[in-house]
VEXDREN-2710 file (C-alpha; in Angstrom, 1 decimal):
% VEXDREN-2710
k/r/px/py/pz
1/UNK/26.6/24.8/-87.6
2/UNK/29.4/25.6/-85.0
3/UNK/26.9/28.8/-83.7
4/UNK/24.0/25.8/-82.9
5/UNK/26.5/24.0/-81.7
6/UNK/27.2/26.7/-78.7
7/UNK/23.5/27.7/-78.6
8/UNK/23.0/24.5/-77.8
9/UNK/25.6/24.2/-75.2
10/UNK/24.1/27.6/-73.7
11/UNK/20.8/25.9/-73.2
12/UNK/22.2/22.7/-71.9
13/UNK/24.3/24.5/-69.3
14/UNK/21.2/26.7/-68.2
15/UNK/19.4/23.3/-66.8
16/UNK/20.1/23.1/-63.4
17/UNK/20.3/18.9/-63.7
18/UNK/23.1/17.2/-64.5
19/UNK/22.8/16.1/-68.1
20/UNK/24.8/14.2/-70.3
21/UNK/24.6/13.5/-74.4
22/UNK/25.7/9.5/-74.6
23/UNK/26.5/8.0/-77.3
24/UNK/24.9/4.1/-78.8
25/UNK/28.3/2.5/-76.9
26/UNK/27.8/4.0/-73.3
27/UNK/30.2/6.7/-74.1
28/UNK/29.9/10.1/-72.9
29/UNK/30.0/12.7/-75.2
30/UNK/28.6/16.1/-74.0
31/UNK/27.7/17.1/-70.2
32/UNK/26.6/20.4/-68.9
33/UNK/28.2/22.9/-66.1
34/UNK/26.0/21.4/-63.6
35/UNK/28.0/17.4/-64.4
36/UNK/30.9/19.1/-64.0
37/UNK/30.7/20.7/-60.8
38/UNK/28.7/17.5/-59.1
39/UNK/31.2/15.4/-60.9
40/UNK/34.1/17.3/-61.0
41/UNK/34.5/16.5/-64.9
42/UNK/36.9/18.4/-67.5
43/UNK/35.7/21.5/-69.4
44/UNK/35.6/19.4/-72.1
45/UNK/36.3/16.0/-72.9
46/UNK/39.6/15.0/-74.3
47/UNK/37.7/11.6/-74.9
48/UNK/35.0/9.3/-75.0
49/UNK/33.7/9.0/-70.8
50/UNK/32.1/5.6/-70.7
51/UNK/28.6/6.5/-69.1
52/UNK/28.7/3.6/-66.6
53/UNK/32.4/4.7/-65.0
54/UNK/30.7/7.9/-63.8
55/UNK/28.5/5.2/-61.3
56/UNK/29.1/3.7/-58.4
57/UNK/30.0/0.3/-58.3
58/UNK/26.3/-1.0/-56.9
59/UNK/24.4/1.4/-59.2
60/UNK/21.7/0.6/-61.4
61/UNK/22.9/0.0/-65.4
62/UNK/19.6/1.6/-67.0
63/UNK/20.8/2.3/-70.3
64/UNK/21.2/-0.8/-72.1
65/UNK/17.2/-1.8/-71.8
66/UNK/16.8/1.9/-73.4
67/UNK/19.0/1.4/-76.8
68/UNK/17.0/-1.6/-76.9
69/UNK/13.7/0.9/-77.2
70/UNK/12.0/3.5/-79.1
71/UNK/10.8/6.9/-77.5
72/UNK/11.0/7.8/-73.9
73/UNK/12.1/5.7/-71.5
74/UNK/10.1/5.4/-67.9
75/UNK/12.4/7.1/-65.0
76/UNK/15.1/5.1/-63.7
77/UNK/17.3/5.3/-60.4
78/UNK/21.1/5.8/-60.6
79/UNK/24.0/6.6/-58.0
80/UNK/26.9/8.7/-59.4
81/UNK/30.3/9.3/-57.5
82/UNK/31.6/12.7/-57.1
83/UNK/34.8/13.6/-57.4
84/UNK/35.5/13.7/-53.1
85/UNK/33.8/10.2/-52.9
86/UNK/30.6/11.2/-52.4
87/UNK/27.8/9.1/-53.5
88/UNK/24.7/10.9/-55.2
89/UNK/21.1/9.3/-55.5
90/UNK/20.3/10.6/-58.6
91/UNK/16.5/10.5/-61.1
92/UNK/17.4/9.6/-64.5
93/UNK/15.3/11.4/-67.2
94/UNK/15.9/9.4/-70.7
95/UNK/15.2/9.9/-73.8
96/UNK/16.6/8.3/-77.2
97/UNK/17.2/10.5/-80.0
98/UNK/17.7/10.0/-83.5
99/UNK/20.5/11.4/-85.2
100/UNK/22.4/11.3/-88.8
101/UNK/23.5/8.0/-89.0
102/UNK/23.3/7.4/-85.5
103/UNK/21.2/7.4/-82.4
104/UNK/22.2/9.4/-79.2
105/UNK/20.9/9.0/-75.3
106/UNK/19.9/12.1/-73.8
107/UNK/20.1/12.0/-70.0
108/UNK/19.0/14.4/-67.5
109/UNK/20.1/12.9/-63.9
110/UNK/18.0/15.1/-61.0
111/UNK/19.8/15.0/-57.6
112/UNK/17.6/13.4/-54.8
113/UNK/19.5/12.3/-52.3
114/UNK/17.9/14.7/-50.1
115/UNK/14.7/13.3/-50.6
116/UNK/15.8/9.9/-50.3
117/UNK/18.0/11.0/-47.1
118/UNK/14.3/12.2/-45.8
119/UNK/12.6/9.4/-47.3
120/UNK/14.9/6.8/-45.4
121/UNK/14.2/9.1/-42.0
122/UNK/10.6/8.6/-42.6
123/UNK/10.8/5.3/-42.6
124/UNK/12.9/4.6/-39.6
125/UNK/10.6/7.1/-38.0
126/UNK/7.4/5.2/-39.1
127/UNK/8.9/1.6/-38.5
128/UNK/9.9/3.0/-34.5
129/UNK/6.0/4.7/-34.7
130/UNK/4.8/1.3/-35.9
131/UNK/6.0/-1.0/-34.0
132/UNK/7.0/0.7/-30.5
133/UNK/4.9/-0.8/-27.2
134/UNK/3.8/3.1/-26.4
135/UNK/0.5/3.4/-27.9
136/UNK/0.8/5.9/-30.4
137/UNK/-1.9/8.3/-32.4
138/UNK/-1.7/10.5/-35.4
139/UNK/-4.5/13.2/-35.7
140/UNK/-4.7/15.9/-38.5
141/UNK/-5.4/19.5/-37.5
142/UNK/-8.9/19.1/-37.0
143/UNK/-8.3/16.1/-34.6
144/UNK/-9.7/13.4/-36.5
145/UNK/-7.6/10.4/-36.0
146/UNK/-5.2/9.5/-39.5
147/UNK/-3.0/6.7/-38.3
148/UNK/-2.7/4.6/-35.0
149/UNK/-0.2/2.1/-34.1
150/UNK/-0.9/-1.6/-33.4
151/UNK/0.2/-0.8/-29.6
152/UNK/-3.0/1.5/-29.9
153/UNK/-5.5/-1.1/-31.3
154/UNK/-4.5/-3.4/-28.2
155/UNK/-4.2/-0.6/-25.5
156/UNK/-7.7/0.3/-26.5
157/UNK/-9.2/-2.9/-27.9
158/UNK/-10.2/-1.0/-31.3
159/UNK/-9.2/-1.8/-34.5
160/UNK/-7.2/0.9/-37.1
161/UNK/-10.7/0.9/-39.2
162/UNK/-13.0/1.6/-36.0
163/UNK/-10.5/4.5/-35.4
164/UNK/-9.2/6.3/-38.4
165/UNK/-11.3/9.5/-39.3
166/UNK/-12.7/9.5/-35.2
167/UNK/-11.8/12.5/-32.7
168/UNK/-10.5/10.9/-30.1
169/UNK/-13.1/11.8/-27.4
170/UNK/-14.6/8.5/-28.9
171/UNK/-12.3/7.1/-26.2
172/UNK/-13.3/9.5/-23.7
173/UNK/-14.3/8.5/-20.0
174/UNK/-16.2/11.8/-19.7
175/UNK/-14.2/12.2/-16.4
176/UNK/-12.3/15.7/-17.6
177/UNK/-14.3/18.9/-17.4
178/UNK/-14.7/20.6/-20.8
179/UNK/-12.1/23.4/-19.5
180/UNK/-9.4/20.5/-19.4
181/UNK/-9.6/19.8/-22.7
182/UNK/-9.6/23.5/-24.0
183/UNK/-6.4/24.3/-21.9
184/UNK/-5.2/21.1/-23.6
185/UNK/-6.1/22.4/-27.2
186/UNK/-5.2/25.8/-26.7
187/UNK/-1.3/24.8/-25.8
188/UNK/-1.4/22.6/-28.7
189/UNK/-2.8/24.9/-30.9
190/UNK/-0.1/27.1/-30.4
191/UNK/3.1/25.2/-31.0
192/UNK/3.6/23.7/-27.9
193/UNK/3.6/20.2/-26.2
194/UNK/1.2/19.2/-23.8
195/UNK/1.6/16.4/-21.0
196/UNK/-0.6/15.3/-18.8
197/UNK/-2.7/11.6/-17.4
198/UNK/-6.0/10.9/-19.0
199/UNK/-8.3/8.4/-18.5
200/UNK/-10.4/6.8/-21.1
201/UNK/-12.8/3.6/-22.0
202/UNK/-11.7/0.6/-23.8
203/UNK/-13.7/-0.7/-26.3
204/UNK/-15.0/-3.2/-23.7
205/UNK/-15.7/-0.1/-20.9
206/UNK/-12.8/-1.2/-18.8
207/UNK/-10.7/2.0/-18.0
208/UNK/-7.7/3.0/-19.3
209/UNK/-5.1/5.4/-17.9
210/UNK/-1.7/6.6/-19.3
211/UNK/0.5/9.4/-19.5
212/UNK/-0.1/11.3/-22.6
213/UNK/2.3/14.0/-24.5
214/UNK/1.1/15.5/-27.7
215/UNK/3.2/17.1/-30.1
216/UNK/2.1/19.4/-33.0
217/UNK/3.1/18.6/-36.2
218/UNK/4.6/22.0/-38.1
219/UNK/5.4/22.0/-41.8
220/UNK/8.1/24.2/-43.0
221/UNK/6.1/27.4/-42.7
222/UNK/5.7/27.3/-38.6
223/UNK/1.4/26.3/-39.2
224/UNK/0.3/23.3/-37.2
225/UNK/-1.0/20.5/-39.6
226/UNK/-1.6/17.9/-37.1
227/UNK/-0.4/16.0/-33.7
228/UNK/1.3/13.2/-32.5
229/UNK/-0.1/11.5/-28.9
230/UNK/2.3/9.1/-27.4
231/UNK/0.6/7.4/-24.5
232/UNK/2.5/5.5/-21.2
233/UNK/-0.4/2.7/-20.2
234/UNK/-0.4/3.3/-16.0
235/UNK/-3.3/1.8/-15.7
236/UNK/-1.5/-1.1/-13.6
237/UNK/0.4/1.2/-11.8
238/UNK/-2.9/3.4/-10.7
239/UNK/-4.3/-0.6/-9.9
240/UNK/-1.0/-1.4/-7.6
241/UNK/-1.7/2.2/-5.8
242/UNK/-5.6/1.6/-5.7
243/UNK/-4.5/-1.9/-4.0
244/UNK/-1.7/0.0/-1.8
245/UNK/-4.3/2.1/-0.6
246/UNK/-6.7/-0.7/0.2
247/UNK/-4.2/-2.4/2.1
248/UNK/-2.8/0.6/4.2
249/UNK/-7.2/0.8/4.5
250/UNK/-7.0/-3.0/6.2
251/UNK/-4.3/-2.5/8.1
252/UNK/-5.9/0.8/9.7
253/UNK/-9.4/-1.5/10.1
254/UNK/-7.2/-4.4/11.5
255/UNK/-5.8/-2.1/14.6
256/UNK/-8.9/-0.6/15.0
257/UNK/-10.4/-4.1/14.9
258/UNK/-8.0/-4.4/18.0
259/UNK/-8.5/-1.7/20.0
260/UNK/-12.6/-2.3/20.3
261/UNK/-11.9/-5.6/21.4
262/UNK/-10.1/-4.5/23.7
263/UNK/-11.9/-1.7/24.8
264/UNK/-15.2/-3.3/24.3
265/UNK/-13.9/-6.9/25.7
266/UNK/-13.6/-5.5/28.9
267/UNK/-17.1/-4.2/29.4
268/UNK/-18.6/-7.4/28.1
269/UNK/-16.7/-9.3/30.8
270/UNK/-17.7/-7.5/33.4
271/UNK/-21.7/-7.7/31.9
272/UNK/-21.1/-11.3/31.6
273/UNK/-20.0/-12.1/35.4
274/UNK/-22.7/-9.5/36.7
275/UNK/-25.3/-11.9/34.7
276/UNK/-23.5/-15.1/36.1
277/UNK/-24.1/-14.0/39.5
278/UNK/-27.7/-12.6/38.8
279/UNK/-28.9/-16.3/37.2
280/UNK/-27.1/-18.1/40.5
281/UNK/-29.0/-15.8/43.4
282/UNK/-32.7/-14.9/41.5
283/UNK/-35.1/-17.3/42.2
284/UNK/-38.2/-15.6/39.4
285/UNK/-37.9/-17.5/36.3
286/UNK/-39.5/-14.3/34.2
287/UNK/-36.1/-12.3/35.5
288/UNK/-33.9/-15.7/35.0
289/UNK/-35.4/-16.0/31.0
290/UNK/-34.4/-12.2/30.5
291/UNK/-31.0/-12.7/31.7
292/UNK/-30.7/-15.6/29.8
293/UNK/-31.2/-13.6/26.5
294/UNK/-28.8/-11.2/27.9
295/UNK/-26.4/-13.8/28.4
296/UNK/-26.7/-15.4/25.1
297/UNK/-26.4/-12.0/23.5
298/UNK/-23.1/-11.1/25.3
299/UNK/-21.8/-14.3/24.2
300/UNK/-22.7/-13.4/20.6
301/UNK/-21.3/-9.8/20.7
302/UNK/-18.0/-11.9/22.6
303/UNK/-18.0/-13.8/19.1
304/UNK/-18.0/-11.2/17.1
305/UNK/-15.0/-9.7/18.6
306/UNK/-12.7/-12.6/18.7
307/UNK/-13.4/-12.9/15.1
308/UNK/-13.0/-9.2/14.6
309/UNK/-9.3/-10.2/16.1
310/UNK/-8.6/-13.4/14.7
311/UNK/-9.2/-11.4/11.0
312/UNK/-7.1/-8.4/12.2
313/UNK/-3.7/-10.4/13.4
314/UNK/-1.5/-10.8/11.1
315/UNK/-0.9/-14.8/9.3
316/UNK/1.9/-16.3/10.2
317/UNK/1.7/-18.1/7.4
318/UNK/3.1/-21.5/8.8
319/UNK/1.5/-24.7/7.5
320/UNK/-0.2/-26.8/10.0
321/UNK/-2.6/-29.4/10.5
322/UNK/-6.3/-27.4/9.9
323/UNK/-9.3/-28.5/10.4
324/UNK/-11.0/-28.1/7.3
325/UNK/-14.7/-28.1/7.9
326/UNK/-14.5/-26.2/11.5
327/UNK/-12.7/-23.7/8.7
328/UNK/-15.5/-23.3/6.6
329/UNK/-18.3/-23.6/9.4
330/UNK/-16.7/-20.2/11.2
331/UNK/-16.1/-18.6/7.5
332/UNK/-19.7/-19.1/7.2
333/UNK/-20.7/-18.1/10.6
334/UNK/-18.9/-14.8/10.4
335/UNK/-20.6/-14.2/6.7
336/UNK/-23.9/-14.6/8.2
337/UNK/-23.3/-11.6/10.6
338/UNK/-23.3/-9.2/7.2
339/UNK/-26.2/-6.9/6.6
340/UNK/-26.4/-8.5/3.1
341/UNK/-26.5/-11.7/4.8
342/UNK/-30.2/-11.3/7.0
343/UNK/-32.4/-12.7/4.1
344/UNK/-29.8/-15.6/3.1
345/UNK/-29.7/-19.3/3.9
346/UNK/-26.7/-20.9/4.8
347/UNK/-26.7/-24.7/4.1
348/UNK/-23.9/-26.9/4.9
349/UNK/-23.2/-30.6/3.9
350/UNK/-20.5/-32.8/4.9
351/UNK/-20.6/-35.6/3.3
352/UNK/-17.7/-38.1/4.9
353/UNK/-15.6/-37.9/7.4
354/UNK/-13.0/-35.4/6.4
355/UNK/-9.4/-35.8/8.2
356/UNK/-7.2/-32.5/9.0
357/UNK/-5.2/-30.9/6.2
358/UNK/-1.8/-29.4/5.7
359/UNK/-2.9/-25.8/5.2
360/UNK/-2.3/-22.6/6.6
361/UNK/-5.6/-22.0/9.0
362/UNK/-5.6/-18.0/8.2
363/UNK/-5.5/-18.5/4.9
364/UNK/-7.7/-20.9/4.0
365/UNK/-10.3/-18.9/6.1
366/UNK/-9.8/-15.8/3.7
367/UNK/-10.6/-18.3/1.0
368/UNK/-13.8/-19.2/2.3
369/UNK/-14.5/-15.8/3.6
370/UNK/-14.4/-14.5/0.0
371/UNK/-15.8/-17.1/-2.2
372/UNK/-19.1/-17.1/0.4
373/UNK/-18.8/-13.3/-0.3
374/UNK/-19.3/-13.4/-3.4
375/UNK/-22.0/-15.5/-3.3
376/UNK/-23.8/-13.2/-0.9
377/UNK/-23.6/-10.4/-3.4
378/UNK/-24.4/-12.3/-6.3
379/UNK/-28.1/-12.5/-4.4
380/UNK/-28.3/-8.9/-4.5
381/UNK/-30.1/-8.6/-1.0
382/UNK/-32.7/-10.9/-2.0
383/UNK/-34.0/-14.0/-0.6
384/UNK/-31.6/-17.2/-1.6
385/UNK/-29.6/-19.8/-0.7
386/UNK/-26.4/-20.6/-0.2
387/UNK/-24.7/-24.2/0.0
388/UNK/-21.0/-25.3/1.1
389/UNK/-20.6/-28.8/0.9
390/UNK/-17.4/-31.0/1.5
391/UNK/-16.5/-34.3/0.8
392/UNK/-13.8/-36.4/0.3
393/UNK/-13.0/-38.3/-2.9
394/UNK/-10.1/-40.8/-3.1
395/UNK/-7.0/-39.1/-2.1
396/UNK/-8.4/-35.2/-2.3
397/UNK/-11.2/-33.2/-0.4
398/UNK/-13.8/-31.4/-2.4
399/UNK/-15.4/-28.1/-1.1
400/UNK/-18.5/-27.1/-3.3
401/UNK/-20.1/-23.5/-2.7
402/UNK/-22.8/-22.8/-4.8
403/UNK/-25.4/-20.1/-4.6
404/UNK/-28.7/-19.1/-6.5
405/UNK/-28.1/-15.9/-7.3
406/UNK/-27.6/-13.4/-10.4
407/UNK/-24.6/-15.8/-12.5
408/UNK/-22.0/-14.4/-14.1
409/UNK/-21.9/-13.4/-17.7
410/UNK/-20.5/-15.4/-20.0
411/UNK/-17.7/-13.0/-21.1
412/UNK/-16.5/-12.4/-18.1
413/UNK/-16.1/-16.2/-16.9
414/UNK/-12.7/-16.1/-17.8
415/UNK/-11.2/-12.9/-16.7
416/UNK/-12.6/-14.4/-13.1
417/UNK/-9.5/-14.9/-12.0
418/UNK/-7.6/-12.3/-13.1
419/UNK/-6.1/-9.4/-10.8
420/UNK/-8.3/-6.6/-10.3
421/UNK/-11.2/-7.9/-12.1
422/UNK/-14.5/-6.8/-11.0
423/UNK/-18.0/-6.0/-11.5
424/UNK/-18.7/-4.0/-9.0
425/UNK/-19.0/-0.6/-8.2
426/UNK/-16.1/2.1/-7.5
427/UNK/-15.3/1.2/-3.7
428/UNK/-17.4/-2.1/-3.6
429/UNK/-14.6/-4.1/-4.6
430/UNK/-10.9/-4.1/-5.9
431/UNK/-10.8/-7.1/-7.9
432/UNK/-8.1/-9.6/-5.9
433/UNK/-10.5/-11.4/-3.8
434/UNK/-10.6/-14.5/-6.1
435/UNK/-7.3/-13.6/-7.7
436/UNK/-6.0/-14.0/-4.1
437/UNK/-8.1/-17.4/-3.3
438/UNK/-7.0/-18.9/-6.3
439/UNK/-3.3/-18.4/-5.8
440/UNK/-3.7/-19.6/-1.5
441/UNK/-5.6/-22.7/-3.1
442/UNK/-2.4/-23.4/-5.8
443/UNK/-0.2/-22.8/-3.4
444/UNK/-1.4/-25.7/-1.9
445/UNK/-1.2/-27.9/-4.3
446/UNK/-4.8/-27.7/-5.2
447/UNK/-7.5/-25.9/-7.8
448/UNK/-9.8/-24.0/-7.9
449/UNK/-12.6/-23.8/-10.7
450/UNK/-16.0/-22.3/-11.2
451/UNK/-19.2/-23.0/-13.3
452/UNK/-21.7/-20.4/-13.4
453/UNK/-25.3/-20.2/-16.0
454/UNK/-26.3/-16.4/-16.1
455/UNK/-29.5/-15.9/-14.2
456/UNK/-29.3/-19.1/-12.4
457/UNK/-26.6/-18.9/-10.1
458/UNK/-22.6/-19.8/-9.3
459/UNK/-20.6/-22.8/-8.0
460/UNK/-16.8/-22.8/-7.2
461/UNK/-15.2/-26.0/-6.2
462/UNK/-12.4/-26.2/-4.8
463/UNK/-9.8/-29.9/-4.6
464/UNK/-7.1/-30.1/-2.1
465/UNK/-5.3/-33.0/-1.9
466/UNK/-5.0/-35.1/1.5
467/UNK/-1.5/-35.6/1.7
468/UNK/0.0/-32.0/0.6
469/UNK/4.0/-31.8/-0.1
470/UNK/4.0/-28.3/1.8
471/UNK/3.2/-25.0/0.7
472/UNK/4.4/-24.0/-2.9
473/UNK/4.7/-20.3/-4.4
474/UNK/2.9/-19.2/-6.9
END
């Protein structure tokens, strides 16, 4: 008996677990070499080791549901204390054994806390994946999309099921060369991060622009298994340099607005007095006609250029009494003079007599001046009309421009207003022209609306109130 006895201690110590022979009263009774190392227990026990005494003070008790069991008991969770204070996560193995005259627990407790230690990494790592405001993607080796982040889904406007299982060229703006993208996959491919700005397509074919770093994913043997793409959404930085640019563009159009009127001005002055004298000494009424055209031209060309100057000089931005409908009268005069303009009518109403307004002149003409247009590009070159109309009602003015044109689509009604929206084309348009009428007209204590049926044709209105406060920000 005393030789099973120690072939049975051989075996016990050969299991590279901790295991442990318990008794029906939570008493310890055997334990192999592996229990006490980890544990730093006796050789042997000079007495019963109650099982729970060996745990921590928060552990699970799984025994006592066992003894109250036949067979093997599912795997349980248990934290034991080593000797130096060290806490041990531990997988308890249980089975219940049937003995003479007695029943006996037999344990086997498999160290994890290495996997648990990992396990808790990988969820701090997912949770800061998860919920960071970078848009983040997870591809396998092959590229095909196997987790994206909710900062993704709204970066991109696709949901987690439209993407998962995609390469994520379904995103692509088909802007990059195919070389790009094999430089790209070759650095990758071989270990090491890549950086770099893309552009791609929302789900709504507006563009989006970041920063993107990928990182392979390496498993323990150095072989890539798949890639992690962290994006930086620019795409309202590259908007605030696309609108830097336009304004540095005005500014060089303003002074060169300047120096043809001056250099032009001059010219036109003398043509003008040549004329004057011509019409006072001719006495043929054919010659006297001509020079009349001439005349009228010059004054026309003369027009042009004060308004060429008036747009170029800088607002001062002071609030004054303005003259509302002489406002809107030159804003449409100066529209009329656009090529777009040659097959449109220009209608004007004013419907009662409309007193000044507390408004900054300057900008009120830019509001005019892009609202009219708009409506000039919304005929597309063809035939149509255009009306402005301004009356007063109670103790606010009402400006109504309305054209027959093209409409605007019903999803787009109401990003209208938004910065940088537009329909246009690459360099037809940047998007702030209403954004920047809408604010002038807040400012001001006023609104600014719209009402458009597609295929039919716009109308924005406009209500500023007669006695304004001053000038608010916005």
């Amino acid at each position: 008996m005393g030789g099973e006895q120690g072939l049975a201690n051989i075996f016990i110590d050969i299991i590279p677990d901790m295991c442990f022979v318990v008794s029906g009263d939570q008493d310890v009774l055997v334990y192999n070499r592996k229990a006490r190392e980890m544990l730093g227990l006796p050789e042997t026990p000079s007495g019963p080791i109650p099982f729970y005494s060996l745990l921590t003070d928060d552990s699970p008790r799984p025994l006592l549901p066992v003894l109250r069991t036949t067979g093997r008991s599912p795997e349980a969770e248990a934290r034991f204390r080593t000797a130096d204070g060290r806490v041990i996560d531990a997988l308890l193995f249980i089975r219940r054994i049937a003995g003479v005259g007695a029943d006996f627990l037999y344990v086997i407790a498999r160290d994890v806390s290495e996997f648990k230690k990992k396990e808790l990494d990988l969820l701090r790592f997912s949770n800061v994946v998860h919920y960071t405001v970078n848009p983040i993607q997870i591809t396998d080796a092959q590229g095909r999309m196997v987790y994206v982040n909710p900062a993704f889904e709204k970066a991109t406007g696709f949901t987690k099921d439209e993407l998962i299982g995609s390469n994520p060229n379904k995103l692509s703006s088909g802007k990059f060369p195919e070389q790009f993208w094999k430089r790209a996959w070759e650095q990758i491919n071989a270990g090491k991060v890549w950086t770099g700005e893309v552009e791609n397509r929302r789900k709504n074919g507006d563009a989006l622009f970041t920063q993107l770093l990928i990182s392979p994913i390496v498993d323990g043997e150095g072989t890539v298994v798949g890639f992690l793409g962290t994006h930086r959404d620019i795409t309202e930085q590259r908007q605030l340099e696309q609108q830097l640019m336009h304004s540095q563009k005005m500014e060089s159009i303003g002074t060169l607005a300047a120096g043809i009127a001056h250099e032009v001005g001059n010219p036109l002055a003398s043509i003008s007095s040549i004329v004057q004298v011509l019409l006072r000494t001719l006495t043929d009424d054919f010659a006297k006609e001509k020079l009349g055209l001439v005349q009228s031209q010059v004054h026309r060309i003369t027009k042009i250029i004060r308004d060429l100057v008036d747009f170029s000089r800088p607002s001062s931005y002071l609030v004054q009494p303005t003259d509302l409908v002489r406002s809107l009268t030159d804003a449409v005069e100066i529209v009329k003079m656009g090529k777009k303009a040659k097959d449109v009518t220009f209608i004007t109403h004013i419907r009662r007599q409309i007193p000044v307004l507390p408004l900054v002149p300057d900008q009120i003409s830019q509001v005019f001046i892009n609202i009219l247009l708009n409506a000039v590009d919304a005929l597309q070159g063809k035939h149509g009309m255009i009306t402005a109309e301004v009356e007063r009602e109670n103790e606010q003015v009402r400006v109504t421009i309305a054209d027959d044109g093209s409409g605007i689509r019903p999803e787009h009604m109401p990003k209208i207003f938004e910065p940088f929206f537009t329909t246009k084309q690459v360099g037809e348009g940047t998007g702030l022209g209403l954004w920047v009428s809408y604010g002038i007209v807040r400012s001001f204590h006023g609104d600014l609306t719209v009402h458009s049926t597609w295929g039919k044709g716009t109308s924005f209105n406009m209500t500023l109130p007669l006695n304004g406060k001053g000038r608010k920000d916005v």
